[in-house]
N, C-alpha and C positions, 0 to 999 in steps of 0.2 A: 764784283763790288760787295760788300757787307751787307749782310743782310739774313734772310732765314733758307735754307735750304728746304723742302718738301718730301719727304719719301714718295715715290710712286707707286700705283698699286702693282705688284708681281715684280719689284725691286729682292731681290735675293741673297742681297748685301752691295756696299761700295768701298772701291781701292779712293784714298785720297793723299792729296799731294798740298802741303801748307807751306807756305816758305813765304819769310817776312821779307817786310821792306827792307833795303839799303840804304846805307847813312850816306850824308852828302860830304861833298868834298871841304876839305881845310881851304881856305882863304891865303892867299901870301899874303909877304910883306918886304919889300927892296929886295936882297938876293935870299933869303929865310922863303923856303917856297912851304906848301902846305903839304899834307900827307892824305891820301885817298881814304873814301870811305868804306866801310866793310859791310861785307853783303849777311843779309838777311840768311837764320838758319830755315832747315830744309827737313823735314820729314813724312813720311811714306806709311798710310796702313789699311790694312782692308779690316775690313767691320761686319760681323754677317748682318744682317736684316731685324735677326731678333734681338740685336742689342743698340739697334736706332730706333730712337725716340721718333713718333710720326712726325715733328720738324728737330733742326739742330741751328742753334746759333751759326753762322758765316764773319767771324772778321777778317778785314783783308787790309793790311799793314801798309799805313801810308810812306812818301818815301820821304828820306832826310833830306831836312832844307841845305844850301848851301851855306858856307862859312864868306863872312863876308871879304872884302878886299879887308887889308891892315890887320892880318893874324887870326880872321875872326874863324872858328871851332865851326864844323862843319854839323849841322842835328841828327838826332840819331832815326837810323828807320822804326818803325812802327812792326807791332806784333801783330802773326797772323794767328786765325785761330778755326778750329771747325770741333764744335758742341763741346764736351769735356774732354775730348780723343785724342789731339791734337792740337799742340802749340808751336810754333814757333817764332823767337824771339829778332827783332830787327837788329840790323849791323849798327855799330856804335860812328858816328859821325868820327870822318879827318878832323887830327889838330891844327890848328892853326900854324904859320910862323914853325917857330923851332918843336911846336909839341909833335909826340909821336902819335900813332896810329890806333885807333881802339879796335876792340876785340869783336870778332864775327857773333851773329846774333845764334843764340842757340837753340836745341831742338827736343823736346820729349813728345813721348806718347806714341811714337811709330814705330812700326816694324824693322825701318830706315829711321834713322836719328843723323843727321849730320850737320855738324858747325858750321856757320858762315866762316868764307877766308877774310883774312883780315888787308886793312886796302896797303897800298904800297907806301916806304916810308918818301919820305921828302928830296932825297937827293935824285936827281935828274928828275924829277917831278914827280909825285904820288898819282900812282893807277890807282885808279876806284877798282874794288874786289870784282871775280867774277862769282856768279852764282851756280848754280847746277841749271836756272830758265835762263840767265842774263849773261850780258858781256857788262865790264868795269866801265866807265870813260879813261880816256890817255890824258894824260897833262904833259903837254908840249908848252910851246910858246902859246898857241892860244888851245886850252881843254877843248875836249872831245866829250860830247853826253856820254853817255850809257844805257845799253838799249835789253829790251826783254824785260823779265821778272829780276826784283830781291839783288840789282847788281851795287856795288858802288859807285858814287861821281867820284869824278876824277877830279884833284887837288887844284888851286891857284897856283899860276910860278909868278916871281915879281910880285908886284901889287895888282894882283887879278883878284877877283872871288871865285871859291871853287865851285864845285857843278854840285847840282842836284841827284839824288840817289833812285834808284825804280822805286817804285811801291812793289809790294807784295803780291802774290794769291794764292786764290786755295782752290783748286780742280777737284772734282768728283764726279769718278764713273759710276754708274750708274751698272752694277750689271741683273740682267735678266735670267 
C-alpha cells in the first residue's frame, strides 16, 4: 500500500519493482462491444544505500474503474511511484462502444523501463492487457476479472459493464 518506506540499519542498497495500475474495461453497448483495458508500465532499479534517503515516499497506483453498461470509457489505472527513482505510469482505460483502446501506462527511472501492453480491441470482445505481475480479464459472453498486479479488465460484450483493472505495486528488496 502507499505509504513511506524505512531504510534499515546495515541495508546496502535495494533492487525495486513499480508497476502501475491497469485501466478498467470499456463498457458495451447492443452488438458495439468495448475494448480492454491496458495494463500498468513496469520498471526495475537497484539504488545503492548511499543514495537513499533514510525514508522514501511509497505510491502504489490504484486500479481503473469499470466503463459503464451503454458505451461508458473504462478509468484509467493510477501511477505507481518509489521516492524520486521510479515511476511508473497506469494503463489508459478501454473505450467504450465503438472507441478504441488506450495506450499502456509508461515507465522511467529504471534500469528496466518497460511499457504497459495495450488491452485488446473490440472485436470478439476486448482482453484486458497482461502485465509482467498480472493476467488481462477475457470478455466472453460474461467478462472474466483480472488477477495479480498492474493487469487490464476485460471489456463489456452487448450491454454489459466492463471489468475493473488491478491496482499497482511497488516491491523492494531489501538487500544486506
Amino acid at each position: 500500500s502507499s505509504g513511506t518506506w524505512t531504510k534499515p540499519t546495515g541495508c546496502t542498497g535495494v533492487v525495486v519493482e513499480v508497476l502501475g495500475g491497469g485501466g478498467g474495461g470499456g463498457g458495451g453497448s447492443g452488438a458495439d462491444q468495448g475494448t480492454g483495458g491496458s495494463a500498468g508500465g513496469y520498471c526495475r532499479k537497484y539504488i545503492a544505500t548511499a543514495s537513499l534517503g533514510a525514508t522514501e515516499t511509497v505510491t502504489v497506483g490504484a486500479a481503473g474503474s469499470a466503463g459503464s453498461s451503454g458505451s461508458g470509457n473504462g478509468g484509467n489505472g493510477g501511477q505507481s511511484v518509489f521516492g524520486s527513482f521510479c515511476t511508473a505510469g497506469g494503463g489508459a482505460g478501454g473505450g467504450g462502444g465503438l472507441a478504441g483502446p488506450g495506450s499502456g501506462g509508461t515507465a522511467t527511472g529504471g534500469d528496466i523501463n518497460i511499457a504497459g501492453q495495450q488491452g485488446g480491441f473490440r472485436i470478439g470482445g476486448g482482453k484486458g492487457a497482461d502485465s509482467p505481475l498480472g493476467t488481462g480479464g477475457t470478455a466472453n459472453d460474461v467478462p472474466t476479472g483480472s488477477s495479480g498486479y498492474g493487469s487490464g479488465g476485460a471489456a463489456g460484450n452487448g450491454n454489459r459493464a466492463g471489468i475493473i483493472g488491478q491496482a499497482g505495486i511497488v516491491i523492494v528488496w531489501e538487500l544486506a
